[in-house]
C-alpha positions as CSV (number, residue, x, y, z in Angstrom):
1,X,54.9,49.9,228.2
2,X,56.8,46.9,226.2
3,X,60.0,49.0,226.8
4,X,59.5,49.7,230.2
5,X,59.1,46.3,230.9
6,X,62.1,45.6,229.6
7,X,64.1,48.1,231.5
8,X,62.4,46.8,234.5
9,X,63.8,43.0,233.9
10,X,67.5,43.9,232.8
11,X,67.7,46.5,235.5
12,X,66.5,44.1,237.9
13,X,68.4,41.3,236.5
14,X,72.0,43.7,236.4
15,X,71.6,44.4,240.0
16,X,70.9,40.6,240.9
17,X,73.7,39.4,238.4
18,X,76.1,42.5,240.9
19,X,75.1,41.6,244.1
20,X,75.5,37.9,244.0
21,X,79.0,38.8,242.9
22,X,78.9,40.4,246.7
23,X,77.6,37.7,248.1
24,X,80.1,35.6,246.6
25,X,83.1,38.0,247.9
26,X,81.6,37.5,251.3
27,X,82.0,33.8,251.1
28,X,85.1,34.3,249.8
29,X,86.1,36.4,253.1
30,X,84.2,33.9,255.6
31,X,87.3,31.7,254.0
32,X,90.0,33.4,253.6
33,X,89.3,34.5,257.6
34,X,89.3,30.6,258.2
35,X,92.7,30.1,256.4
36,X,94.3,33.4,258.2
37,X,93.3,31.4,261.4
38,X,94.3,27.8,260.6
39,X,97.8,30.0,259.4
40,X,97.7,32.2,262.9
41,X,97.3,28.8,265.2
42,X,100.4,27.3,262.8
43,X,102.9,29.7,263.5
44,X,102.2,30.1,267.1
45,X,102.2,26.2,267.5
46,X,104.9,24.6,269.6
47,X,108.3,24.5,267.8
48,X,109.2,21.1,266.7
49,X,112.9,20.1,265.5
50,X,113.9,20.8,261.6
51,X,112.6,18.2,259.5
52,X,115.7,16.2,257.6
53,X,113.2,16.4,254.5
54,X,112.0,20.0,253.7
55,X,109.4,20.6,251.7
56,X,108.5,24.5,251.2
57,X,104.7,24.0,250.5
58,X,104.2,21.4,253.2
59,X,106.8,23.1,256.1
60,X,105.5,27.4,255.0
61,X,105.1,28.6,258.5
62,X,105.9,25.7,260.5
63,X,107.8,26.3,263.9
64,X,111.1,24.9,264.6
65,X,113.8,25.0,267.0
66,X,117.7,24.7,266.6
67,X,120.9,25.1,268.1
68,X,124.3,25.4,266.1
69,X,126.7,28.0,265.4
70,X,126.2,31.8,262.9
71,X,129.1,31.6,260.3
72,X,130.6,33.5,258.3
73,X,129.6,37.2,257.2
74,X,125.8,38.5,257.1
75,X,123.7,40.1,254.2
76,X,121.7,42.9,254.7
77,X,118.0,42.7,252.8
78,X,116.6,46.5,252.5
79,X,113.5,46.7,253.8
80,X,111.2,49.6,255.6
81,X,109.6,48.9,259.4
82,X,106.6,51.3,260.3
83,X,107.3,53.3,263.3
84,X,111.3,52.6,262.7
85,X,112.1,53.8,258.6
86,X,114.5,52.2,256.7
87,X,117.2,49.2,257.5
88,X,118.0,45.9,257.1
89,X,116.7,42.5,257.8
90,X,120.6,40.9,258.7
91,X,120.3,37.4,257.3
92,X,123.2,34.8,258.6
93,X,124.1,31.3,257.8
94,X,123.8,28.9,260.7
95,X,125.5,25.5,261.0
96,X,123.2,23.1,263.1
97,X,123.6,19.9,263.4
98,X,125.8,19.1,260.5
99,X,123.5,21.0,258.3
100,X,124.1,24.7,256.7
101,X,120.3,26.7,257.0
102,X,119.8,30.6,256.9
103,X,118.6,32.4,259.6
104,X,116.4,36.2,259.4
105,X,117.8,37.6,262.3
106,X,115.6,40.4,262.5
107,X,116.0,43.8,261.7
108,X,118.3,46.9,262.2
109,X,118.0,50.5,260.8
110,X,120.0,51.7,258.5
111,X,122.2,54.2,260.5
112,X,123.4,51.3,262.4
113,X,126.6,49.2,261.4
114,X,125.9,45.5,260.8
115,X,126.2,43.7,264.0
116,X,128.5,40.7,264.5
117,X,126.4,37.5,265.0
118,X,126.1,36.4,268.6
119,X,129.3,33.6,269.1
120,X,128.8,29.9,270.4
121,X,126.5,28.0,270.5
122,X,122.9,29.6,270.4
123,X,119.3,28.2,270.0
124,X,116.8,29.7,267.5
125,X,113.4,29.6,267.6
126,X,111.7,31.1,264.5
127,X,109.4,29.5,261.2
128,X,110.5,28.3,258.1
129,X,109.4,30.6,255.3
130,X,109.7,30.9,251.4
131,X,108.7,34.8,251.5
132,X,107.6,35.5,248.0
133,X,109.1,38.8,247.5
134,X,110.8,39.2,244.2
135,X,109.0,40.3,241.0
136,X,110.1,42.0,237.2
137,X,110.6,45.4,239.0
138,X,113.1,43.8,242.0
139,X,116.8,45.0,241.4
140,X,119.6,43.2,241.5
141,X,121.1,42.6,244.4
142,X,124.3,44.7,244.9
143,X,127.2,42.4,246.1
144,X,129.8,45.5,246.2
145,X,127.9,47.4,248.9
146,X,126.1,44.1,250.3
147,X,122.1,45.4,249.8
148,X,119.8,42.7,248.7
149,X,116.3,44.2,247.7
150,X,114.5,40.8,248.7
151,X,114.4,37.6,250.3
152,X,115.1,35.4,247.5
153,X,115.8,32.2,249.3
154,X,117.2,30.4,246.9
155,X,119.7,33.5,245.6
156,X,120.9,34.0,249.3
157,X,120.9,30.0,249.9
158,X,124.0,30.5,247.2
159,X,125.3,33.7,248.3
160,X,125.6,32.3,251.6
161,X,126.5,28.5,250.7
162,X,123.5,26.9,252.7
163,X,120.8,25.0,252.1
164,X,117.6,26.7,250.4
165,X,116.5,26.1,254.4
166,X,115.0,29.6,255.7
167,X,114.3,30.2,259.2
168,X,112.4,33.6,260.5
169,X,113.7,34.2,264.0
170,X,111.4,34.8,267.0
171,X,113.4,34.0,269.7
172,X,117.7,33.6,270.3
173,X,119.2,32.3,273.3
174,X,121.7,35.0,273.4
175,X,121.4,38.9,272.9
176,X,121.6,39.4,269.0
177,X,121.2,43.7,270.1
178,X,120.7,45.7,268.1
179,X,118.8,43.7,266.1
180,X,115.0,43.7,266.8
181,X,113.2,40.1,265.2
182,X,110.6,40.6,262.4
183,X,108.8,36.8,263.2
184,X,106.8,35.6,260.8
185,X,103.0,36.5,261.6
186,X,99.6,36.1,259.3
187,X,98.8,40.3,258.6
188,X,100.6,40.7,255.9
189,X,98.7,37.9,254.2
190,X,95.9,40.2,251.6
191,X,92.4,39.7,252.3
192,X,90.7,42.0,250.4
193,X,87.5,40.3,249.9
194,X,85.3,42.4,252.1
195,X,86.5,45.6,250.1
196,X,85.5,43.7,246.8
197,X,82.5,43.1,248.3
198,X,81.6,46.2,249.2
199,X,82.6,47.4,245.4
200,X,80.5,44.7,244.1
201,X,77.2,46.0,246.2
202,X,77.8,49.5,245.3
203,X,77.8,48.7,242.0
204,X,74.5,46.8,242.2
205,X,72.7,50.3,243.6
206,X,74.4,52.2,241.2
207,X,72.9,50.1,238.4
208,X,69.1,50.5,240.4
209,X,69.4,54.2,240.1
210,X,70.5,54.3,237.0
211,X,67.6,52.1,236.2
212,X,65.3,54.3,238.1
213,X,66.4,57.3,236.0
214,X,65.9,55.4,232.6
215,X,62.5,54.5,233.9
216,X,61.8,58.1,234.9
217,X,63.0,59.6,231.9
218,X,61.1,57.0,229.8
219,X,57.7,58.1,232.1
220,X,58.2,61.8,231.3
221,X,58.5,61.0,227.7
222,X,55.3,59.6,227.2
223,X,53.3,61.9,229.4
């Protein structure tokens, strides 16, 4: 009986011990749902002009507008677009306002030559962003053929002689075809917390019936 007892109370205190792990996910979720909001209501917010001051924690996500001039030549970062394959996000330096930013233009596949920047004066509208993209397995960027594997702001800021200043385009004043904008939106952000959750309760009535099967095999033993 002793050791039944004692199955009973680890069993029962496993399963409690797994499913307040759940629980815990779920609350987790309730907030990262609440940050993915507060983040959604950010980028679609009204775009204000380019702060003189920068700060990439502070200004992630935050709209702006601008007007200047695309210069010089473009770099293509590879990148693959569901429903369109491979291409390029066409990255350009923009001079506004006596100050030298970078500008995502949006993308264009692959099988396409790089377009020529729209000339003049043109007005962006987009969200500065610091995409976090480059880890131990990115490659080097190859300069000979011009195919960057990611958006390393500060590698392209050099590359293209501006400011460490990087705008995601939504909207351009002129037609930028055949570029298509990627804006910056909140789904690519990972929340995963409802699958851990999920894990974390299946666990929990995985460790019952294991319990239940100790306890019957116990049973059978001592009839």
């Amino acid at each position: 009986m002793s050791r039944v007892i004692s199955v009973v109370i680890f069993g029962l205190m496993g399963a409690a011990f797994l499913s307040a792990l759940g629980v815990w996910q779920l609350q987790r979720l309730a907030w990262k749902e609440s940050v993915l909001a507060e983040i959604a209501d950010r980028i679609e917010a009204a775009p204000v002009d380019l702060p003189e001051q920068v700060d990439p924690a502070a200004d992630r996500y935050l709209p702006v507008v601008v007007e200047g001039r695309f210069e010089g030549d473009a770099v293509r970062v590879l990148v693959s677009v569901q429903g369109s394959g491979p291409g390029y996000r066409v990255i350009s330096a923009f001079e506004a306002e006596g100050r030298r930013v970078m500008v995502d233009r949006g993308f264009v596949s692959e099988s396409v030559d790089l377009p020529e920047a729209p000339q003049g004066t043109v007005t962006v509208i987009g969200n500065l962003h610091w995409p976090n993209e480059v880890d131990g397995f990115t490659p080097e960027a190859d300069l000979d053929r011009n195919i960057w594997y990611a958006r390393d702001v500060g590698a392209l800021a050099t590359q293209l002689q501006t400011e460490p200043v990087f705008i995601v385009a939504r909207e351009l004043s002129a037609t930028d075809a055949p570029l298509t904008p990627l804006p910056v939106t909140a789904d690519g952000i990972p929340n995963n917390h409802l699958g851990y959750a999920i894990q974390w309760f299946g666990l929990a009535l995985v460790w019952l019936g294991m319990t239940a099967f100790l306890l019957w095999r116990i049973t059978r033993r001592s009839v």
